[in-house]
C-alpha positions in Angstrom: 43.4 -13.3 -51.4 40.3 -12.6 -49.8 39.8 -12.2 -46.4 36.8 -13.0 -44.4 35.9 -11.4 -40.8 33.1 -13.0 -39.0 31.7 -11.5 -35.7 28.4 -12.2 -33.7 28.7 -15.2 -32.1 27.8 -16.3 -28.4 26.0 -18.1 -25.6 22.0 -17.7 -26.0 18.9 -19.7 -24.8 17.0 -22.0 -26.9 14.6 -19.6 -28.6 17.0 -16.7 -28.5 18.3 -14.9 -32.0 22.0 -13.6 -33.5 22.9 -12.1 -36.4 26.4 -13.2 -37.5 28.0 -10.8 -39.5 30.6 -11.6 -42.1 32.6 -8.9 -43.7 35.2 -9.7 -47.0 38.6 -7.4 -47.6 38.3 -8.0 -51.6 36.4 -5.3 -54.1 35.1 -8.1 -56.1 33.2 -9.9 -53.3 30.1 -8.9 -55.8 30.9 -11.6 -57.8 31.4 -14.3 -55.0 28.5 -17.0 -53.8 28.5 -16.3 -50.0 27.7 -18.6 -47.0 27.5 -19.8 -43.8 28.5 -23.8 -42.6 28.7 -25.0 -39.3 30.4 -27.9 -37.5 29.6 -28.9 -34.3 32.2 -30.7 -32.1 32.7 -34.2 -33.6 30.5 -34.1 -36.6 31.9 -32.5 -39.8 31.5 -29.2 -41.5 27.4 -28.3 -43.1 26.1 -26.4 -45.6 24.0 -24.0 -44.0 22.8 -21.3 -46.3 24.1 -19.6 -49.6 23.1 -16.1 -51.5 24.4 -15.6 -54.9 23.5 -15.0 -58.2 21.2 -18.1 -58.2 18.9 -17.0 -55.7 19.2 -18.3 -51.9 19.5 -21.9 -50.5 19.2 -23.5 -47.0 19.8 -26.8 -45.5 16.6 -28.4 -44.3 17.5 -28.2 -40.9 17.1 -24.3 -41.0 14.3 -22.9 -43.3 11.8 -20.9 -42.0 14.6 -20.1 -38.9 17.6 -19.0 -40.6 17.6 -16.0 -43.1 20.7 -15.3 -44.8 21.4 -11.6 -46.9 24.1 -9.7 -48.3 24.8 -6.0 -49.3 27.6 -6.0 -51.7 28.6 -2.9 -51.5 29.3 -3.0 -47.6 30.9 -6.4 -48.5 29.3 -7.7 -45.8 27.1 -11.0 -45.6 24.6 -11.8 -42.8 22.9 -14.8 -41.1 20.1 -14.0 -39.1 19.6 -17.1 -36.4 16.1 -17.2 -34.8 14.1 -19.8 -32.8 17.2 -20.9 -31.9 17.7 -24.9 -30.5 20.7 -26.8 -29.3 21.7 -28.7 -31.9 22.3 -25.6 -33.5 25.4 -25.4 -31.5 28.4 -25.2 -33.5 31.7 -22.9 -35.0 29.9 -21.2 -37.8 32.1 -19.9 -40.8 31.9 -17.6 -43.8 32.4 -19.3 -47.3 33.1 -17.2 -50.4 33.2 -19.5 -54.0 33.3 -19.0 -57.3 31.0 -19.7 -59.3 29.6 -21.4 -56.6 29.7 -22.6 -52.9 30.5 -26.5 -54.6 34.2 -25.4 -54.2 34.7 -23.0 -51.1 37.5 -20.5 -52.3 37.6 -19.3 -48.9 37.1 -19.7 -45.7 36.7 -17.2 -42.5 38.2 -18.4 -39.1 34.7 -19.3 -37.6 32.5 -17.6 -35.1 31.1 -19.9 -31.9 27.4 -20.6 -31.1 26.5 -22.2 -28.0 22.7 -22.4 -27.4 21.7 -23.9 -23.8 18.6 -25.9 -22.8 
């Protein structure tokens, strides 16, 4: 059983930044794909970016704003949110899979994002 521990969330201004922070209990977290997804109220769950073996993959929505890294020896996954906008208000979790993000292993309980106008 892994366990993921997200932190880093909040209330920011459109064109604000955050780093969310996502740190995994298990050793092996090396050999995990590990991302972020977001859902905002009444819309269901997104892909937002992944970092594995593979290389690293964003949704549309967030190139060139979003920049996700890892150190695997801290166990510890980041997403670094700038330019910030509204509709990027949502719960944002942690995903770990194996071999891939196609079938979320698991899950953490979800940091809030709230970007005002």
């Amino acid at each position: 059983q892994v366990e993921l521990e997200e932190s880093g969330g909040g209330l920011v201004q459109a064109g604000d930044s955050l780093r969310l922070s996502c740190t995994a209990s298990e050793g092996t977290f090396r050999l995990y794909v590990m991302g972020w997804f977001r859902q905002a109220p009444g819309k269901e769950r997104e892909f937002v970016a992944g970092i594995g073996w593979s290389g690293i993959h964003y949704a549309d929505s967030v190139k060139g704003r979003f920049t996700i890294s890892r150190d695997n020896a801290k166990k510890t996954v980041w997403l670094q949110l700038n330019s910030l906008k509204p509709e990027d208000t949502a719960v944002y979790y942690c995903a770990a899979g194996k071999p891939s993000l196609a079938t979320v292993d698991y899950w953490g309980q979800g940091t809030q994002v709230i970007v005002s106008s």
